[in-house]
C-alpha positions in Angstrom: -19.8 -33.6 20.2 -17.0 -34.1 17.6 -13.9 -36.2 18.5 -10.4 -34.6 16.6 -9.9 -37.6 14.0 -6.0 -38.8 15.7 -4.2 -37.6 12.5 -5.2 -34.2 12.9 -1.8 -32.8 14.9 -1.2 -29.5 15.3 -3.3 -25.9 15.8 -2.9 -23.0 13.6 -3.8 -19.1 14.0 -7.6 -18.1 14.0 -10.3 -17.9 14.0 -10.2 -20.6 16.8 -12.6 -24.1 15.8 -13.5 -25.4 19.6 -16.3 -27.9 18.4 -13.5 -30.3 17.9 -11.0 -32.1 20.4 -8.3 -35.5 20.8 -10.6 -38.3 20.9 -10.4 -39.7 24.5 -8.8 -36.6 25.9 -10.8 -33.7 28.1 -11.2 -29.8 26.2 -11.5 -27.1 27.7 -12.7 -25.1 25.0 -15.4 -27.7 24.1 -19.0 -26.1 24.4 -22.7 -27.2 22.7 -22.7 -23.6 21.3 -21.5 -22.3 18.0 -19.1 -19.6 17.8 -19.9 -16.6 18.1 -17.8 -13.4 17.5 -17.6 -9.8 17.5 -14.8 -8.1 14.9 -14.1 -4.6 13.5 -10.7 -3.1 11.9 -7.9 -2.3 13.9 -8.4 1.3 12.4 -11.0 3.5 10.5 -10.1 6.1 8.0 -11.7 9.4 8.5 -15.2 9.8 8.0 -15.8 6.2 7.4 -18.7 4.4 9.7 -16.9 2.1 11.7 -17.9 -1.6 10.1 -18.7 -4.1 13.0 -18.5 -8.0 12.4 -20.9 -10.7 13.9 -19.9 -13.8 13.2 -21.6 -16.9 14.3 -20.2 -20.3 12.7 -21.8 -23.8 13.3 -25.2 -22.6 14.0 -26.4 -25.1 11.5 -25.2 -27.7 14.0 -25.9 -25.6 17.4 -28.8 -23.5 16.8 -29.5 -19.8 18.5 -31.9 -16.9 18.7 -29.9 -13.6 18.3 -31.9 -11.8 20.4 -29.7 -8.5 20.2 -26.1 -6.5 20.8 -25.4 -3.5 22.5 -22.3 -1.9 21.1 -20.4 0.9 23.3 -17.6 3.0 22.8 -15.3 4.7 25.1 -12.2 7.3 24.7 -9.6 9.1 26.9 -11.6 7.1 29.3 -15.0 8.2 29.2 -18.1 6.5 27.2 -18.4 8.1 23.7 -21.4 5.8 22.2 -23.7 3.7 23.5 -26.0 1.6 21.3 -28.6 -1.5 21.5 -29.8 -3.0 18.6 -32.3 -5.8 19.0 -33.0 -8.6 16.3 -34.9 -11.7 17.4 -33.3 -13.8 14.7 -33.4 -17.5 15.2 -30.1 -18.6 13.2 -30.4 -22.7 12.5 -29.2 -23.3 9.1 -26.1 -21.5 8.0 -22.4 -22.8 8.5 -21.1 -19.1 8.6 -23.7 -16.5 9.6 -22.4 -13.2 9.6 -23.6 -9.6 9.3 -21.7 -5.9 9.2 -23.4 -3.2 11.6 -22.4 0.0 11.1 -21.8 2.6 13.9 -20.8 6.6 13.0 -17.8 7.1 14.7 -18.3 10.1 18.0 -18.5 13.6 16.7 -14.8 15.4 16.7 -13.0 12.1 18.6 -10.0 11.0 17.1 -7.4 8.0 18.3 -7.5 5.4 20.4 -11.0 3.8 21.2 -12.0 0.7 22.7 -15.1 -1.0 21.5 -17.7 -3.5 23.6 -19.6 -5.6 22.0 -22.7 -7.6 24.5 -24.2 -10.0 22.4 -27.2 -11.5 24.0 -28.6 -14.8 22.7 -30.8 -17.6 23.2 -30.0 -20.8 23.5 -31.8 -24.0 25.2 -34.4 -21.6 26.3 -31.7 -19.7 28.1 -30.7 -16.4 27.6 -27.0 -15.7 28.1 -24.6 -12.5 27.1 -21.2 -12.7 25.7 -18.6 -9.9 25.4 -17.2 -9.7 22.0 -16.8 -13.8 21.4 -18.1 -17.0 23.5 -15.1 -18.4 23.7 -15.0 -20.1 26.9 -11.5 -19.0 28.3 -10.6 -15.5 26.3 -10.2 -12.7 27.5 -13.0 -11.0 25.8 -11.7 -7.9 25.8 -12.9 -4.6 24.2 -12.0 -4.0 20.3 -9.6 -1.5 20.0 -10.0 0.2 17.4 -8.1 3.9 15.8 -10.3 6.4 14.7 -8.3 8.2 12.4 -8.1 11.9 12.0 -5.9 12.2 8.3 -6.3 9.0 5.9 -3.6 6.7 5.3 -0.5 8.2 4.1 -0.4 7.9 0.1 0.9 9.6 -3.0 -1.7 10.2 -6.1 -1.9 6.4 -8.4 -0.9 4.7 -5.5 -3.2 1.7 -4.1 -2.7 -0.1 -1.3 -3.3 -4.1 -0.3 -2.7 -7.2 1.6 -1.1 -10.1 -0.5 -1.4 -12.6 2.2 -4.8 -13.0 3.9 -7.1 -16.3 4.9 -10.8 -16.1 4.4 -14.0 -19.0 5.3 -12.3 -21.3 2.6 -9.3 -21.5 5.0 -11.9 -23.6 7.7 -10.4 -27.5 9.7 -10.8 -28.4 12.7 -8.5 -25.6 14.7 -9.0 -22.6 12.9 -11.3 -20.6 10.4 -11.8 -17.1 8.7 -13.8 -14.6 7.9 -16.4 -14.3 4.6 -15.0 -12.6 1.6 -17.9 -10.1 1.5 -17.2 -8.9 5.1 -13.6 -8.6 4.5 -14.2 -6.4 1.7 -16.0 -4.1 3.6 -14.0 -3.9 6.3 -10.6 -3.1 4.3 -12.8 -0.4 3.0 -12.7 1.6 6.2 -9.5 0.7 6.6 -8.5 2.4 3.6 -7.6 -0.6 1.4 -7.9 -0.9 -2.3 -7.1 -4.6 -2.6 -6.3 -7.7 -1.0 -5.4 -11.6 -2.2 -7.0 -14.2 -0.7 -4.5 -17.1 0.0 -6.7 -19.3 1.3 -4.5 -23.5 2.1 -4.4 -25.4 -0.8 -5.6 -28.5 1.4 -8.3 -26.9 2.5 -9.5 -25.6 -1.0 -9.8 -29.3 -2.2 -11.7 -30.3 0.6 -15.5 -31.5 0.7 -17.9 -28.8 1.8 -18.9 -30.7 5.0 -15.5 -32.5 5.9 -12.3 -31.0 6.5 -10.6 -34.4 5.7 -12.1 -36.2 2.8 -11.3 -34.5 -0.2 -13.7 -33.6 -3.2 -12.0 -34.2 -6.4 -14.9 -32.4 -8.5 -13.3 -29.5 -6.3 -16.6 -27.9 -5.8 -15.1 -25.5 -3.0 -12.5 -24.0 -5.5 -15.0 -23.1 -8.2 -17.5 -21.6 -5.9 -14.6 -19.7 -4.5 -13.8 -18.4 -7.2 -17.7 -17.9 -8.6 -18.0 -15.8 -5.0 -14.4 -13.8 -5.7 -15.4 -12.9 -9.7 -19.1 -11.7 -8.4 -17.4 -9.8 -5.7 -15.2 -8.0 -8.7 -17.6 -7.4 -11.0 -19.8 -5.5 -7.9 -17.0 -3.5 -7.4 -15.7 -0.5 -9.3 -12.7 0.5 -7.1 -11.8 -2.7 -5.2 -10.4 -5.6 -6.1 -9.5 -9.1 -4.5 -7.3 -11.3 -6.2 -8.3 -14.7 -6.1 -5.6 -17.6 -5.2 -4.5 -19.8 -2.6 -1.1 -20.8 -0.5 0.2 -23.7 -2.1 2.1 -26.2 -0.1 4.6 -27.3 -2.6 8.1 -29.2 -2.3 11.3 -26.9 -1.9 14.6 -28.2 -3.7 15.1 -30.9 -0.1 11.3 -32.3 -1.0 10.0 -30.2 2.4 6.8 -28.6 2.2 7.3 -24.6 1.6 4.5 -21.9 1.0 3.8 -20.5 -2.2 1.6 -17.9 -3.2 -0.6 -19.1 -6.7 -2.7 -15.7 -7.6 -4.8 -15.4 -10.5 -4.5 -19.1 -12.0 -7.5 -21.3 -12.1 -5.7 -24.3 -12.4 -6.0 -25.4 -9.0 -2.9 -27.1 -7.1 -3.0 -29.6 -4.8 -1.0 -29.1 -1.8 -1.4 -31.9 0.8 2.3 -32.1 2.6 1.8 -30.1 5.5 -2.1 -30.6 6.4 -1.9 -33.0 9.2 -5.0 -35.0 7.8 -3.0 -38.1 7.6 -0.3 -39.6 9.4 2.9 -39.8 7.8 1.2 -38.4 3.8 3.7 -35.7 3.8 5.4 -35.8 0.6 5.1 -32.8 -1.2 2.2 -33.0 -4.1 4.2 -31.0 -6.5 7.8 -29.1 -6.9 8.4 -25.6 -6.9 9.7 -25.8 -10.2 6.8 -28.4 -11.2 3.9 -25.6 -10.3 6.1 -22.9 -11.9 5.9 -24.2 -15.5 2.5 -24.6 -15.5 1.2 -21.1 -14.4 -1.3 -19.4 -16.9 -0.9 -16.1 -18.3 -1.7 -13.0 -16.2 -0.5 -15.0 -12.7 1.7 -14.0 -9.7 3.7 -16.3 -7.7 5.0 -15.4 -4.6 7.5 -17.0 -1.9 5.4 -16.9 0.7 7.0 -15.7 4.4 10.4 -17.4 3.3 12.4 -17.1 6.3 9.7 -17.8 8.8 11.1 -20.1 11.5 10.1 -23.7 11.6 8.7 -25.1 14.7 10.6 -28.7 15.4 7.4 -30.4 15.8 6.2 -29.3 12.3 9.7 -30.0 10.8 9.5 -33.5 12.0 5.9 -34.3 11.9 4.3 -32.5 8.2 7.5 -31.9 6.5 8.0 -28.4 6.9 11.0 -26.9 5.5 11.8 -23.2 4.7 12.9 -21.4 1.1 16.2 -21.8 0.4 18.8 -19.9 -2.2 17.9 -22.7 -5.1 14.5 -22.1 -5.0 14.1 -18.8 -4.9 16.7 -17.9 -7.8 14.1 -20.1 -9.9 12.9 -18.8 -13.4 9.1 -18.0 -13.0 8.7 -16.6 -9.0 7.6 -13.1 -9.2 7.7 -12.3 -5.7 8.9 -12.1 -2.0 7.3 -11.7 0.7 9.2 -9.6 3.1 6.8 -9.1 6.2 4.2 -11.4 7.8 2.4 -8.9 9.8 4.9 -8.4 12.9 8.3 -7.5 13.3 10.7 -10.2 14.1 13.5 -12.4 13.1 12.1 -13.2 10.2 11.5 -9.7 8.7 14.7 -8.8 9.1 16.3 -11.8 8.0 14.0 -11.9 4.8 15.4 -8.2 4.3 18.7 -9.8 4.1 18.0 -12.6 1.7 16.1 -10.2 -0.7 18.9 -7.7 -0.7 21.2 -10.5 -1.7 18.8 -12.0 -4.4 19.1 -8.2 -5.9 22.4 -8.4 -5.5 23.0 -11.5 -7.8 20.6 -10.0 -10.4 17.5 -11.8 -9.1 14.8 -8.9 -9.7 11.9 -10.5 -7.4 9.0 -7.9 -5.9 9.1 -7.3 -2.8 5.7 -7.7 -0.9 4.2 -7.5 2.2 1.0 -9.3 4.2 -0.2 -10.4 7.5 -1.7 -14.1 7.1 -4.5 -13.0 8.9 -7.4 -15.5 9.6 -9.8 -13.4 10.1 -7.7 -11.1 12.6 -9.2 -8.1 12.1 -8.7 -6.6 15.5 -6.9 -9.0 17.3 -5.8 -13.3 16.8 -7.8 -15.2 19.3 -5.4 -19.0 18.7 -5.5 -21.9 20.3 -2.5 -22.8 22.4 -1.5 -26.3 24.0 -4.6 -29.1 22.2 -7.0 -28.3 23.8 -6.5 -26.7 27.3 -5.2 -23.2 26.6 -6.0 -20.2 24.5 -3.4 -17.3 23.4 -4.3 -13.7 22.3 -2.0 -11.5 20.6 -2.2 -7.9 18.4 0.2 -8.8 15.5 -0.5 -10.3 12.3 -3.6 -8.3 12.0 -5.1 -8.0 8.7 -4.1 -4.9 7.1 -1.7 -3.4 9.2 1.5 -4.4 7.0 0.4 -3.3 3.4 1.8 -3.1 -0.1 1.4 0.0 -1.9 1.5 -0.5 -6.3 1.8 2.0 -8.7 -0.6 1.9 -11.0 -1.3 4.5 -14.1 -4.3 3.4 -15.2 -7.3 1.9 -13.6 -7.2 0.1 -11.1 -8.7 -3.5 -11.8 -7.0 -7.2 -11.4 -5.3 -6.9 -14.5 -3.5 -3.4 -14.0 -2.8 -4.6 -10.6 -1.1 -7.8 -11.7 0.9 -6.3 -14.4 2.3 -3.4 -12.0 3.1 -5.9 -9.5 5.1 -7.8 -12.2 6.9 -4.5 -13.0 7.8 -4.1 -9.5 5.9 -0.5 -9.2 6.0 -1.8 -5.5 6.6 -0.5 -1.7 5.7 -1.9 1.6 4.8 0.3 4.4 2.6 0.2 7.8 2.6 3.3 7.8 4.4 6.7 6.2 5.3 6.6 2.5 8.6 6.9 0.4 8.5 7.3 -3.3 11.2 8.4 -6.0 12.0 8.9 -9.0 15.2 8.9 -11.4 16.0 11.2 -14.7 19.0 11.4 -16.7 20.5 13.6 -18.3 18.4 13.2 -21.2 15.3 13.6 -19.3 14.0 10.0 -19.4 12.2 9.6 -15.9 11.9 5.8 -14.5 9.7 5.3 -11.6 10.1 2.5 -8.4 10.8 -0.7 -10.2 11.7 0.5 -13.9 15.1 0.9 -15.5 17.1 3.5 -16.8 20.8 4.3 -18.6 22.8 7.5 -18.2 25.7 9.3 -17.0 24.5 11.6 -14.3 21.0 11.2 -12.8 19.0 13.4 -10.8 17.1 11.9 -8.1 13.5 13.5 -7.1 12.4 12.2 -3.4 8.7 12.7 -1.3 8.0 11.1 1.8 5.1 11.1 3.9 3.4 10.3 7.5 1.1 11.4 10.0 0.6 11.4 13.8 -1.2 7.8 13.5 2.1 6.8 12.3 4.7 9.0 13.7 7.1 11.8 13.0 9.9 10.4 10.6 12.8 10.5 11.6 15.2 8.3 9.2 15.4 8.2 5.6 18.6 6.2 3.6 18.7 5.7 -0.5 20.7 3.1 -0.9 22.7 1.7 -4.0 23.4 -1.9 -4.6 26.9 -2.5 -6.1 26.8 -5.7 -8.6 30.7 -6.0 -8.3 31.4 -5.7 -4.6 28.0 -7.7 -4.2 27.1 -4.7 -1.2 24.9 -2.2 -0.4 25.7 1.2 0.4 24.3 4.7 2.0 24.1 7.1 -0.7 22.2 9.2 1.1 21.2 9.5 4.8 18.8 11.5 6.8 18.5 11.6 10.3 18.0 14.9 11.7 13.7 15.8 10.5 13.1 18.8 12.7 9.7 16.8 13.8 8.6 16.5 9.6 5.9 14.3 8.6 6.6 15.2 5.4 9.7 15.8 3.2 11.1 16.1 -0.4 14.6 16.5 -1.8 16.1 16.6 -5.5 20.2 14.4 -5.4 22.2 13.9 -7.8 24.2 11.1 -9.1 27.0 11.0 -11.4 30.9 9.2 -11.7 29.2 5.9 -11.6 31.9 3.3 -12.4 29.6 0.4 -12.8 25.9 -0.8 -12.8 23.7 -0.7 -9.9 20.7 0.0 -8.4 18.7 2.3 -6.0 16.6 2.1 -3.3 15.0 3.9 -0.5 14.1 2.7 2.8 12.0 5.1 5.4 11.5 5.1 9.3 8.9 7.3 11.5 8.7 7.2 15.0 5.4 7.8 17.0 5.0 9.2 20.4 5.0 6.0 22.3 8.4 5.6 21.0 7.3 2.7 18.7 8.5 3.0 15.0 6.7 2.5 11.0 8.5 1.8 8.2 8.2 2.1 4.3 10.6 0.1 2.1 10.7 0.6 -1.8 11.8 -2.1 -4.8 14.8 -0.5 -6.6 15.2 1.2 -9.4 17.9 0.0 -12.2 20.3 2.4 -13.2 22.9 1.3 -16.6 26.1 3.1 -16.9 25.9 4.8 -20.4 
């Protein structure tokens, strides 16, 4: 077994490492196995085979037969599927093993389901069975998993992605994620188009068989993006764009995350990695990695207002964006939702709104910083004696929807995002446009000039996502530096769908427009949809 070098502090989100422990001090997740895990999507779109994950990392190190699974379903409490499939694999030399099964969904059964997965092995000339992961004090619950009866809620050129996601390259001592290839397929049934891979700079530099010594012929980096580009090229209507979260020094020298996407220069970003005691100094500035970004690149403020734990304040230099650094020449984007709601989202609402306010034209995104997570975060709690579950941050589930009007490839997708053709959503759909009186049209993100406007409105949901119930377009006054309703609805006569024409004229000064959406389900729990502005200048 594997002592936890001292340097190496503090546990992240998932997947959960558990080969790996305080050197001297007792583990309760230790075990001479590797890991093994059962995954699928949190939902499937309709008439999509449902895409399950095995996952089985160290095996290299612990070797196993994979006898077989047995996968069953169940709905409105009563067994929908039941299915054994044997293999008789002996798995002994591969860090990641993994494999997608896939399973047709029950005939006519749509909503909740709950999925368990009995994966049988054979280890030590001993046969044992694990429900959905071998972790040794989970809860290894069932999957849950929506089978959806209407797809996701989208408007024709509309595509829809996760900016902020962790695969395998993302792999230390506490935590690991998921193969690009497998991810891909399971956004598929999800109903994704796209998603960035963000995987830690200090990981990315790291040598393939230590998570501490670095490699500086950064083998890991190139044949992350060798894996990413053959991915791409396989692909005629997906795309993943290749990048990773850069820990990089905010304007007070404290480590801050920033998305690079799309720039092969790689960036080192040791400050916050906890491989060595008291190496936290930023490797580069904000500023420094901003005016060296290549052509075609995005870079994002990655979850900005996310609170800062007081250990990891004190101990790697964490710090959080502040008003300098995000008013800086060269950031494209914000990232407004980090796959839950809490007092972050609503406080990054707040800081973007106040950015627009100034004249700072930064596009809003939204992602999950999922590790894996494609059904639910398995994380390990207090080093190394407890073990947390949770639902949120699930890859997926928060999603940015781009505009695009031509074809969709990483190009068209970078250059729309850079437009700020953007909404958020996890769930129904706003979109709008703006003509004037002329009959120029401008579309979410784009500018515009006139006297009197007409406004064009469509909004959309479904019962995954709830009835909707709210709708505001607000305008952002440059003068009074404020936001206000222009125009509110509240009372939807149970509508998952709507569209209204507005007008706008006797504008006294510049501004713009936005739209923001809420639909409510049945369980009383509500989905949003948030849009970038449009510009509008007084003729």
């Amino acid at each position: 077994m594997y002592d936890l070098k001292p340097e190496i502090i503090l546990p992240f989100i998932l997947y959960a490492e558990t080969h790996y422990k305080f050197k001297g001090i007792y583990s309760r997740l230790i075990k001479n196995e590797p890991e093994i895990i059962a995954d699928a999507p949190f939902r499937v779109e309709p008439n999509q085979e449902i895409p399950i994950l095995i996952l089985i990392k160290d095996a290299h190190r612990f070797p196993i037969q994979l006898i077989s699974f047995t996968i069953e379903i169940k709905g409105a409490d009563r067994t929908l599927l039941k299915k054994n499939i044997p293999l008789n694999i002996t798995i002994d030399k591969e860090r990641f093993w993994h494999q997608i099964f896939y399973v047709n969904p029950p005939d006519n059964f749509y909503g909740p389901s709950e999925i368990n997965v009995v994966i049988t092995i054979k280890i030590d000339n001993k046969i044992k069975k694990y429900h959905n992961d071998n972790y040794r004090i989970s809860s290894h619950d069932p999957l849950k998993v929506y089978l959806a009866a209407e797809p996701l809620p989208r408007f024709k050129n509309y595509y829809f992605g996760d900016f902020h996601y962790h695969s395998n390259f993302t792999e230390d001592q506490v935590e690991f994620g998921a193969p690009v290839k497998a991810t891909v397929q399971i956004a598929r049934a999800l109903g994704l188009n796209f998603f960035a891979v963000t995987d830690h700079s200090y990981d990315l530099d790291d040598s393939i068989d230590s998570w501490t010594d670095n490699d500086h012929s950064l083998a890991k980096w190139y044949r992350f993006w060798k894996e990413v580009e053959q991915l791409n090229s396989s692909y005629s209507d997906f795309v993943i764009l290749p990048g990773e979260e850069v820990s990089a020094g905010n304007h007070r020298n404290r480590n801050v995350h920033l998305l690079i996407l799309n720039n092969r220069q790689f960036f080192p970003g040791q400050g916050d990695s906890a491989e060595r005691w008291f190496c936290t100094k930023p490797d580069f500035s904000i500023d420094q990695i901003l005016n060296q970004l290549e052509d075609n690149t995005l870079a994002i403020a990655g979850h900005p207002e996310m609170p800062i734990p007081f250990l990891q304040w004190l101990l790697i230099r964490r710090g959080r964006w502040q008003w300098q650094d995000l008013i800086k020449a060269g950031l494209d984007g914000f990232q407004i939702w980090n796959g839950e709601y809490d007092h972050s989202f609503y406080q990054d609402s707040q800081t973007w709104i106040q950015l627009l306010l100034e004249g700072k034209r930064l596009t809003l995104v939204a992602g999950n910083d999922a590790h894996g997570n494609f059904n639910r975060f398995r994380q390990i709690g207090f080093p190394f004696f407890t073990f947390r579950e949770s639902y949120t941050q699930l890859f997926g589930n928060m999603r940015t929807g781009v505009k695009l009007n031509k074809k969709l490839n990483l190009n068209t997708l970078i250059h729309a995002v850079k437009d700020r053709h953007v909404l958020i959503s996890n769930g129904p759909i706003v979109d709008f446009f703006v003509q004037n009186e002329r009959g120029h049209v401008s579309a979410i993100g784009d500018k515009i000039s006139g006297n009197q406007f007409n406004i064009f409105i469509r909004a959309k949901s479904t019962a995954e996502f709830g009835r909707i119930t709210s709708f505001q377009l607000l305008i952002g006054d440059f003068e009074t530096k404020k936001e206000r309703p222009f125009l509110t609805i509240e009372q939807f006569p149970g509508f998952y769908r709507f569209e209204k024409k507005q007008t706008l004229s006797n504008l006294n000064q510049n501004c713009y427009v936005r739209a923001e959406l809420i639909a409510t389900k049945d369980d009383g729990k509500i989905t949003r949809c948030l849009t970038n502005p449009i510009w509008i200048t007084k003729q």
